[in-house]
C-alpha positions in Angstrom: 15.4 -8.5 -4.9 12.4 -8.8 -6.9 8.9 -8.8 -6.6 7.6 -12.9 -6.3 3.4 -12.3 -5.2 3.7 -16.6 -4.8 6.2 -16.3 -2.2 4.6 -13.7 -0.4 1.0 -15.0 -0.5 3.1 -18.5 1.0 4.6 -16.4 3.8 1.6 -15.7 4.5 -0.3 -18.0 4.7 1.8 -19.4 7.5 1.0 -16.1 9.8 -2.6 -15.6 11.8 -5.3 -13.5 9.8 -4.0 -10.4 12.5 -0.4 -10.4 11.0 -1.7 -10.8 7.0 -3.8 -7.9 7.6 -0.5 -5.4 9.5 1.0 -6.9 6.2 -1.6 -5.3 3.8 -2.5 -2.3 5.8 1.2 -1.6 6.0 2.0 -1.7 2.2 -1.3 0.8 1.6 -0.2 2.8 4.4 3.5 3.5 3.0 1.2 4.8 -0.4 -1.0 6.8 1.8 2.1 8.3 3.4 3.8 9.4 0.1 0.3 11.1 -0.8 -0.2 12.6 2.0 2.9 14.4 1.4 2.0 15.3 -2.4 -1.3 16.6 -1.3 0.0 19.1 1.4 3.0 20.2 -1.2 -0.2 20.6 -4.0 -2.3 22.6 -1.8 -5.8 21.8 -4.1 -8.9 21.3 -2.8 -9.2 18.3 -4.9 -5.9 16.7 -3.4 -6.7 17.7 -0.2 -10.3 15.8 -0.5 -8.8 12.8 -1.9 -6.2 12.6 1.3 -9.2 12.6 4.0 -10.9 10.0 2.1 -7.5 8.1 2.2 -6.5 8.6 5.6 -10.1 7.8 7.4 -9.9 4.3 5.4 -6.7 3.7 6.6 -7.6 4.8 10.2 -10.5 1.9 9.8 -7.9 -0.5 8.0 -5.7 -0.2 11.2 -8.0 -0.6 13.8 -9.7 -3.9 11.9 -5.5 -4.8 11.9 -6.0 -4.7 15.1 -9.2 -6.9 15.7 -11.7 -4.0 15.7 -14.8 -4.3 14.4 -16.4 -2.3 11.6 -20.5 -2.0 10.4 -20.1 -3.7 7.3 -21.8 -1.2 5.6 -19.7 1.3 6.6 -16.9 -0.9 5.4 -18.3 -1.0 1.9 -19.1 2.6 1.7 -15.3 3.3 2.3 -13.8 0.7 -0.2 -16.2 2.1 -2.7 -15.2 5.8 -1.6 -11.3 4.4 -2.6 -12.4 3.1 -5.8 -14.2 6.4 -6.4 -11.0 8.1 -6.6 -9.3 5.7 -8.7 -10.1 7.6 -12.5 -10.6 6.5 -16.0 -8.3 7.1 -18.9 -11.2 9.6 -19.8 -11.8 11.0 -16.7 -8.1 12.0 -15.4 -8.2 15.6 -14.2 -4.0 16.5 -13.3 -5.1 18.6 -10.4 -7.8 16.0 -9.3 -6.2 12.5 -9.8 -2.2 12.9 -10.1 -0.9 10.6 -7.9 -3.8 9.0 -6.1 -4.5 5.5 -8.2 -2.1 3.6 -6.4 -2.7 4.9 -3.1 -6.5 4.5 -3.0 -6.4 1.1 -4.9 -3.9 -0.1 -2.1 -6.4 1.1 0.8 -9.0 -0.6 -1.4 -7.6 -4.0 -1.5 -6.3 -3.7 2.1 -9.9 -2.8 3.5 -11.3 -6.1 1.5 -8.3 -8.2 2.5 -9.6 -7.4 6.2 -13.0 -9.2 5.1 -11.8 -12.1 3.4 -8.7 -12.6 5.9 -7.0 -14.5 3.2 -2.9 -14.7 1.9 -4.1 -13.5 -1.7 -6.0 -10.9 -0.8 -3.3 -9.7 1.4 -0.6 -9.7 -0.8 -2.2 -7.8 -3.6 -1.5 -4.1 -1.6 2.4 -5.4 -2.0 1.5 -5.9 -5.8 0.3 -2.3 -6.3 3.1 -0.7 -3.8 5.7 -2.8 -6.6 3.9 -1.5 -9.5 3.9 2.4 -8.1 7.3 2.2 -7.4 8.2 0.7 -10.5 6.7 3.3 -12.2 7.8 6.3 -10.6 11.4 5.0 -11.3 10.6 5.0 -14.9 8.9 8.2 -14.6 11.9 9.8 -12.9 14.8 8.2 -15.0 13.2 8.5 -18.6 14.5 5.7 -19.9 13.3 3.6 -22.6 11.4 0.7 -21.4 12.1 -1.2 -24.7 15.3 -1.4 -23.7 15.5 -5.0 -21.9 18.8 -3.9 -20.0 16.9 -1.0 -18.7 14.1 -3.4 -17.0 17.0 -4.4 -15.2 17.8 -0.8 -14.3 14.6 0.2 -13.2 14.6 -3.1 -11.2 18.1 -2.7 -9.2 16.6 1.6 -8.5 16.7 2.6 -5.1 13.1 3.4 -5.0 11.9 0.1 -6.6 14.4 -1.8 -4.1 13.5 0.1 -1.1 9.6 -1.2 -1.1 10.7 -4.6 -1.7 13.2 -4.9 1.4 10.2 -2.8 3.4 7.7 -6.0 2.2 10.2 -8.5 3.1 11.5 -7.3 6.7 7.6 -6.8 7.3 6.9 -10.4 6.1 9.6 -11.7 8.7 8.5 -9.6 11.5 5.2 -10.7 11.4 6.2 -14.2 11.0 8.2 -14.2 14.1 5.5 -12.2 16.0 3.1 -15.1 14.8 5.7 -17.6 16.3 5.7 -15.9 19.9 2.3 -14.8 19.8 2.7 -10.8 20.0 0.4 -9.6 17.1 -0.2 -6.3 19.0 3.4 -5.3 19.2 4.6 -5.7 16.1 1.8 -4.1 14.7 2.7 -1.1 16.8 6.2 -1.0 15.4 5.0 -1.7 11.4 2.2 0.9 11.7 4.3 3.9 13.0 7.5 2.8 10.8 4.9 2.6 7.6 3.3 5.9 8.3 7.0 7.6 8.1 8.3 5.5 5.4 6.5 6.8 2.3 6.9 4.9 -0.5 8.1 7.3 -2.9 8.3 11.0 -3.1 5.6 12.4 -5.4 6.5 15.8 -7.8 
């Protein structure tokens, strides 16, 4: 498989705003997860500060999933508490920022995607759980990147494959659930298999 952001913003586009939002709160949530995971294996303050940050958006990205409401600017003051964590070139601290980009730009976009409602804004959570997986499967195997056969390698990795089949069976499930008209339940199944299926493991 490979990552194609026009055919998932099409998918969905056919679902209701409810099923886009499972869609982009699921992708973040999957990053969350792996974090989580880093942060109690790190045992840092700093890790461990990031990870409440994380997990209280995501607990407000859920519930909006859902068709909560949120004050909006208690919205904003979480998205810019994501971005907040997200460091510069200059600023990266190991101990402070390893691993977190991905997951707190993921909760970021997810959290706005549940104001605008719309396909794009959905899908771009899928784009960033891609990109982190693609890049901890460079990270892990070492290989050259100039290599064009190894774009293919890095492509065809477990890790990279396994986030694009989770996308994908997501996108269908929500399609059907659009179809019969039971948001609610598949957003119970996708939320509790996303907060078990980290994206990646995190050294």
């Amino acid at each position: 498989m490979k990552f194609d952001e026009t055919n998932i913003i099409r998918r969905l586009e056919s679902m209701a705003p409810g099923c886009r939002l499972v869609f982009a709160a699921a992708c973040a949530e999957r990053l969350n997860a792996g974090y989580q995971a880093y942060a109690g294996r790190a045992a840092n303050r700093w890790a461990d500060a990031n990870a409440k940050v994380l997990n209280r958006a995501m607990a407000v990205m859920w519930n909006r999933a859902a068709g909560g409401q949120t004050i909006a600017s208690k919205l904003r003051s979480l998205i810019d508490e994501c971005i907040a964590l997200i460091p510069t070139q200059e600023e990266f601290v190991p101990a402070r920022h390893k691993h977190v980009e991905s997951a707190a730009s993921a909760v970021a976009h997810a959290l706005s995607a549940s104001v605008s409602e719309t396909a794009k804004d959905a899908a771009l959570p899928a784009r960033v759980a891609y990109a982190a997986a693609d890049a901890e499967a460079i990270r892990v195997s070492g290989l050259d990147m100039a290599d064009r056969e190894n774009e293919r390698r890095i492509l065809s990795s477990r890790m990279v494959q396994e986030e694009l089949r989770r996308q994908d069976r997501d996108l269908r499930e929500l399609a059907a659930a659009t179809l019969r008209g039971d948001e609610r339940e598949a957003l119970d199944v996708i939320k509790r298999r996303a907060s078990r299926d980290e994206a990646m493991t995190l050294s």
